[in-house]
N, C-alpha and C positions, 0 to 999 in steps of 0.2 A: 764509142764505147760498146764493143761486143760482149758478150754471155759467153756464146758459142759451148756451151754445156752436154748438148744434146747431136750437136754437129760439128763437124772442125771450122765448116766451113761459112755456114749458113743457120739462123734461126730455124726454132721451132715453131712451129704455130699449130696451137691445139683447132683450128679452124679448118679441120682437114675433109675430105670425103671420102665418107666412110664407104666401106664393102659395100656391095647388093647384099650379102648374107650377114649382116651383121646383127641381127636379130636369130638367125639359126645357130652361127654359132655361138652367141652369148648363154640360147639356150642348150646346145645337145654338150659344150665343154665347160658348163656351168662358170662362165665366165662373170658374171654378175657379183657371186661368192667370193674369186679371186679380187674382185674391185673393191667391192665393200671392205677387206683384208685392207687393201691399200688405201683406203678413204678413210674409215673409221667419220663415214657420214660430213666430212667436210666436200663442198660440192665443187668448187673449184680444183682442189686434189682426184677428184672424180672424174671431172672435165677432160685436165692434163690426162691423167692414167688412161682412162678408155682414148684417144687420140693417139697417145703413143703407141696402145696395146694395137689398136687395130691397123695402124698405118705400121706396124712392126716387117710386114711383109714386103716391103719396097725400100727397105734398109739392105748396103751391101756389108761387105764382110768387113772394110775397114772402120763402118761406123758402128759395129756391135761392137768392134774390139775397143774402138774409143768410148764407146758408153760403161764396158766393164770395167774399164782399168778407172775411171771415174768413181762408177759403183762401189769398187773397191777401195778407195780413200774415203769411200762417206763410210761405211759400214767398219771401219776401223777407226773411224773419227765423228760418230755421230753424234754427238753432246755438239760441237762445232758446228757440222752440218745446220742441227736445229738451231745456233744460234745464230747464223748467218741467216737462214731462212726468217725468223723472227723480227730481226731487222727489216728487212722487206718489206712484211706485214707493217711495220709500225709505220715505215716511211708512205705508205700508197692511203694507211689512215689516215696520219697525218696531214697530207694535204689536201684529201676531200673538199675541208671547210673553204681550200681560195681555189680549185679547180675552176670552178664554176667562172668565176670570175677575168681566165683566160680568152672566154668566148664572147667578152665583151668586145661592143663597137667604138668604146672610147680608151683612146692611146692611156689614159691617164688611172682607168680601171684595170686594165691590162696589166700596166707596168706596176703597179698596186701588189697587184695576184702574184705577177712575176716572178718580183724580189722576196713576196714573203715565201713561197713555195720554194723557191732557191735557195734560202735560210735555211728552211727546213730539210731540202734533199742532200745541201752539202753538210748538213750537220751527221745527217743518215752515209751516206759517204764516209766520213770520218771513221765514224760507228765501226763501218764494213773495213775501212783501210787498219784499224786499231785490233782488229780481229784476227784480219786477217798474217799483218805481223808478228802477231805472238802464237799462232799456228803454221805457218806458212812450212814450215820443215818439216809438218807429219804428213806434207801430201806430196805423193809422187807423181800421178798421172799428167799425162800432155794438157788435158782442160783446165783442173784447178790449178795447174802453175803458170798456163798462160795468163788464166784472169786473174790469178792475186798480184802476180808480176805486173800488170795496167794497173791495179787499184795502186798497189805502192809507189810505182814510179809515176803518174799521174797526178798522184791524189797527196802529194807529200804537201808538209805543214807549209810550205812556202808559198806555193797553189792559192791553196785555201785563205790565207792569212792577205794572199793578192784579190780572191774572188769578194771575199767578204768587204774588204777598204774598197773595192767597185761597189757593190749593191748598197755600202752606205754611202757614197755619193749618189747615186743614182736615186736616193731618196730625196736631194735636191732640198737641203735642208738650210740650204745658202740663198735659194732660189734658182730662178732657171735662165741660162743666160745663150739668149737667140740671137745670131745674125739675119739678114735679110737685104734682099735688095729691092730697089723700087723698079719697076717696069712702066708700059706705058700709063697714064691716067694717074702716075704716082701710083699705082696697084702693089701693093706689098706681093713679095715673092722668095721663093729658094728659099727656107728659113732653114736654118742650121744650127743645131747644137752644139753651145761651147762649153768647154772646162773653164771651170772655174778657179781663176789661179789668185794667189797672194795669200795670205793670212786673214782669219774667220774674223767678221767684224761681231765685236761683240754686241749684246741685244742690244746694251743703254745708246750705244750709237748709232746704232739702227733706227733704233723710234726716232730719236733726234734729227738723224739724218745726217748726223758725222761721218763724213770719210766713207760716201757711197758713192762709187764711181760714175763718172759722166753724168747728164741731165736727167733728174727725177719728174715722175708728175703723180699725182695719188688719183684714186677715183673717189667720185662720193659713194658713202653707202648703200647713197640710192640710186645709183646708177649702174641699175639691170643690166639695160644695153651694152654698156661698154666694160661689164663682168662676161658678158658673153664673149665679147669680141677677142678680150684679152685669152678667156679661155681657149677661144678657140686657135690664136696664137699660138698659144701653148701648147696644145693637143697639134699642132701639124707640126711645132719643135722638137715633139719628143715620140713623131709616132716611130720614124724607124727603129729606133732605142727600143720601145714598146714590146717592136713585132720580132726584134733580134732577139731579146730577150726570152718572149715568148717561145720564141723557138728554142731559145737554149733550154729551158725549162721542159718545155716538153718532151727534148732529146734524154736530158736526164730522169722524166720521169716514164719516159720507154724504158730507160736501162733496167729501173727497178723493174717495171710489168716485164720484162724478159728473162729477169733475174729470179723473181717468183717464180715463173713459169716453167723455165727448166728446173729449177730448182726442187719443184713441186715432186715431177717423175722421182728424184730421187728421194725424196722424204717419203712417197708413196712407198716404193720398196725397201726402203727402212722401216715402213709400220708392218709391209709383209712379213720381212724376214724376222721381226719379233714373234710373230703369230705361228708362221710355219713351227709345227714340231720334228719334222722329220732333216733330214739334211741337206744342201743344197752345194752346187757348182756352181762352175761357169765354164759352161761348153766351150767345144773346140769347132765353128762352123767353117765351113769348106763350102767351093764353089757350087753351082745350083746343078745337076745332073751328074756329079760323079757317085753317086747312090752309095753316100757310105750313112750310116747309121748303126751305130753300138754306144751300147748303153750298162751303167748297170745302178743298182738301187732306186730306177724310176719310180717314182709314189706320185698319183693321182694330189697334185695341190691342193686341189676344191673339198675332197674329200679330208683331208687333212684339218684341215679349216673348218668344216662342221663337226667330225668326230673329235676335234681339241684334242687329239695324239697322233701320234704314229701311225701310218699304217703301212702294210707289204708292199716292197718296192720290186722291180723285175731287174734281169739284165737280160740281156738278148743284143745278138752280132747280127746284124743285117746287109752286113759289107756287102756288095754288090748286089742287093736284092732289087726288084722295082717292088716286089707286089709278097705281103705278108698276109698269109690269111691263119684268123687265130677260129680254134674251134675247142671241143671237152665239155665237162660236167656244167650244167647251168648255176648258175649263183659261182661259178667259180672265180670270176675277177676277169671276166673279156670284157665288159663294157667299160667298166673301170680301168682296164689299162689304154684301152683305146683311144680313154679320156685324157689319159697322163700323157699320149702321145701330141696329140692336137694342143693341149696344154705349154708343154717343153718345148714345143718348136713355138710358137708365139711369143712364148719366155725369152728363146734364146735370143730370137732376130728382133725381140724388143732390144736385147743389151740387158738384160736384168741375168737376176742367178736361174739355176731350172733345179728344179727338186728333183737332185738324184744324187747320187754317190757323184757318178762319172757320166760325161754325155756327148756325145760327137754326132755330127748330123749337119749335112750337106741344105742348103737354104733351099729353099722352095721360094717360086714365084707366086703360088696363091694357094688359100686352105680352103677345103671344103669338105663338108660334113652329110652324110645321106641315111637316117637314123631312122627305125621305126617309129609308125605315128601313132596316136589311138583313131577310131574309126570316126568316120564326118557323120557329126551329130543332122549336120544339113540332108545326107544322104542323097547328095548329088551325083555321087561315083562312089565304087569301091574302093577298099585299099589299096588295091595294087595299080589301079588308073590312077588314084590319088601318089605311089611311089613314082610310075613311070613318069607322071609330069613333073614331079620333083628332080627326075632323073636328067628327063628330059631339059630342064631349066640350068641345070649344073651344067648339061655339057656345051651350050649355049655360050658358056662362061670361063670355062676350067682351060687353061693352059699349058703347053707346054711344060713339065717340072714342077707343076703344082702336086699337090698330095692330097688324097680323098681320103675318108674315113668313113667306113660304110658299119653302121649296126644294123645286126639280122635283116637286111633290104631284102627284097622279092617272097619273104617267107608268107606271104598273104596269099599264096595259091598254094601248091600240089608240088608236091617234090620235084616232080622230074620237069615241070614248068618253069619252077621258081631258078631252080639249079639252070635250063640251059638260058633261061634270062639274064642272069648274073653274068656267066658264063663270055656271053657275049662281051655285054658290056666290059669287061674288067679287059677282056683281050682288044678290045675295040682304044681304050684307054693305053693301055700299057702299049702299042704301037704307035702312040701318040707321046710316049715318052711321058707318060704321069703315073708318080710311086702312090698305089691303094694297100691302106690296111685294111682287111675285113674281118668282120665279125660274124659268123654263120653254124647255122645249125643243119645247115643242108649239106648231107654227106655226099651226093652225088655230084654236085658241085663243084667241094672242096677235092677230093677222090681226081674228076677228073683234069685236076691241074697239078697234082703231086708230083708228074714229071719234068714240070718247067725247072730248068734251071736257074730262072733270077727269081726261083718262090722259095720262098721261107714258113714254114708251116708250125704253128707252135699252138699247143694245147693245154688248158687249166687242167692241174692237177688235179687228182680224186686216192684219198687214198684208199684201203682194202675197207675199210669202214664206213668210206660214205663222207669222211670227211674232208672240208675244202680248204687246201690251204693258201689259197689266193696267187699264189706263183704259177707262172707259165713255163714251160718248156717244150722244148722242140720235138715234135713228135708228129708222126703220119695220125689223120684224122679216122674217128672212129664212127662206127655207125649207132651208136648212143650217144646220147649227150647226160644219161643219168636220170632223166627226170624223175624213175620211181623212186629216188632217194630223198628227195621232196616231197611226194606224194606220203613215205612212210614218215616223215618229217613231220606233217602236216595231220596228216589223218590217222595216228598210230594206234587208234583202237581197230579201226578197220581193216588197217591189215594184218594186226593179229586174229582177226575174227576170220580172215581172209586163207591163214595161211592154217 
């Protein structure tokens, strides 16, 4: 019994190995924000989520399409969704109390645990197959019809009505009836368990001793010894029974732990998409190096999520671009769209929706972030020793078709420094075939790459008045970034005093 929820092919396993940077970017794309969104503090749901989120990058294009088209029957069926999920939860409670009891050393503890925990899974079973019946028609996607398709035709009343008339004989309420053969010394041996056949002696003739087949003998009460021996009879008649069982049991209670599990991703992005206020898709992803990326009503998620509304979404055509460098007014909305970029593509190649109107965008092999720091409190090195090894550590790492995210980097020195530092590196990159956004205030910089053809240049608005209104547009970089409009912002007695 597979899941297969998350893959067509193969389990998930939230057991995964995470990025070297998964700590950078959880902080510079406030990814933490976006989890909490989808956990609402259950830590299991957290588990799944960050595991998916981060292993998102090593998903090819057939398995994001099969995760949205999935997405998309939970999010048009989610009252179901959560009732399916719920089941899961009750069944992996539920058997807690005899788990334990599987890891025993005695065939007779064992089979104990077994049978009751098999009550209990195929009652949860039922649950999901009764469920899944009287919703079966509102879902469309390749996943949820494969797996309702096995629960029903598996899982039908005939099954069960067979599984259950086995687990009550297997409670051996007749007693237990062994063959055996004798070996050298008369050594009992081969002991085999038989069914038990004919019609149930009733108890009065039981005690009596009416009409029990073949030769009896009783023990005395007080013989310890020969309560062992029988026992232990018994225990080698019925250990394979035991360990077969066992095993079935614990086949079915993988099915649930997998069933949770995938499960989970999607109950995760159903708590998001509650919470999101702005609007959301589901990209259209393309192969890894054909550089198409356009977009429009992009909105920063994480941001969304704290201010509890809406906020300014961009569009922008990157078709053929490698290298996007945004510059304009400070406070204008470059870090923040920056954010929405490294955000969206992790969305997408999760399989989840991405916050935007509309989204297309070719997959990347790996994400990396290169973000101003505050200064080392330790004051072992400067900032920009402190950027360059940063730098340095990224390209150690960065791949082929990966995409970098750079805020204001190298801006820790002197213009014409900081600019032909950048400078390098971005062209050092981009002949290595990896698409950079950046974020920069260094006009000399930005200036001297305006004539490359795969650059895309886009600039925060300002309008005649100073004011920001958080949209980007394409435009050649300017050699202000505004900052006295903050300044008079900030300080407005003084520059009336000033002026």
């Amino acid at each position: 019994m597979k899941v297969l929820l998350m893959h067509r092919d193969r389990d998930f396993s939230p057991q995964q190995e995470l990025p070297y940077n998964e700590s950078v970017l959880t902080q510079d794309l406030a990814l933490d924000t976006l989890l909490r969104a989808m956990t609402d503090g259950d830590e299991f749901l957290f588990k799944v989520s960050h595991a998916a989120l981060f292993s998102a990058l090593q998903n090819d294009i057939d398995t994001i399409l099969y995760r949205q088209e999935i997405l998309k029957d939970c999010l048009k069926n989610p009252s179901v969704i959560q009732e399916l999920y719920a089941v899961t939860i009750e069944a992996l409670v539920d058997m807690r109390e005899y788990w334990w009891g599987l890891s025993s050393h005695y065939p007779d503890s064992m089979l104990h645990s077994s049978i009751k925990l098999l009550e209990i899974l195929l009652g949860k079973l039922k649950k999901l197959r009764i469920i899944v019946e009287k919703h079966a028609d509102l879902f469309e996607s390749e996943g949820f019809r494969r797996l309702f398709k096995m629960l029903s035709d598996e899982l039908n009343d005939e099954y069960l009505a067979s599984a259950h008339e086995h687990l009550t004989e297997l409670k051996f309420h007749r007693g237990v009836l062994l063959s055996a053969e004798l070996g050298e010394g008369n050594e009992s041996g081969n002991y085999i368990l038989r069914k038990v056949s004919g019609k149930k002696i009733n108890w009065l003739r039981r005690i009596l001793g009416w009409g029990l087949p073949g030769y009896t003998f009783h023990l005395h009460e007080r013989d310890e010894s020969g309560a062992r021996i029988l026992s232990g009879i018994r225990d080698q008649g019925i250990s394979r029974v035991a360990i077969a069982l066992t095993q079935s049991s614990d086949h079915v209670r993988s099915f649930f732990n997998m069933l949770r599990t995938e499960m989970a991703f999607y109950i995760g992005c159903l708590n998001l998409h509650a919470r999101l206020a702005g609007p959301v898709c589901f990209a259209n992803p393309v192969p890894a190096g054909n550089r198409s990326h356009h977009f429009s009503g992009l909105y920063d998620a994480s941001l969304s999520l704290v201010m509890g509304h809406s906020v300014v979404g961009n569009a922008t055509d990157a078709e053929a671009k490698s290298l996007v460098i945004i510059t304009g007014a400070n406070q204008g909305g470059k870090s923040v769209f920056l954010r929405s970029i490294g955000l969206a593509q992790m969305m997408m190649q999760c399989g989840m929706f991405v916050a935007a109107e509309s989204f297309d965008a070719e997959l990347c092999t790996g994400l990396f972030t290169h973000y101003k720091r505050e200064e080392d409190v330790t004051m072992k090195g400067g900032k920009l020793d402190e950027e360059l090894a940063r730098m340095s550590y990224i390209a150690d790492h960065i791949t082929p078709n990966s995409m970098l995210l750079c805020n204001e980097s190298f801006a820790a020195t002197n213009e014409r420094e900081g600019s032909e530092i950048a400078k390098q590196i971005v062209c050092a990159l981009l002949d290595r075939h990896i698409k950079v956004f950046f974020v920069t205030h260094l006009y000399e910089f930005a200036h001297g790459l305006f004539d490359r053809k795969d650059a895309l240049f886009l600039r925060a608005e300002r309008r005649p008045d100073g004011t920001r209104t958080y949209k980007l547009a394409v435009g050649e970089p300017l050699e202000t970034s505004y900052g006295e409009d903050l300044y008079r912002e900030i300080f407005p007695a003084e520059t009336e005093n000033r002026v």
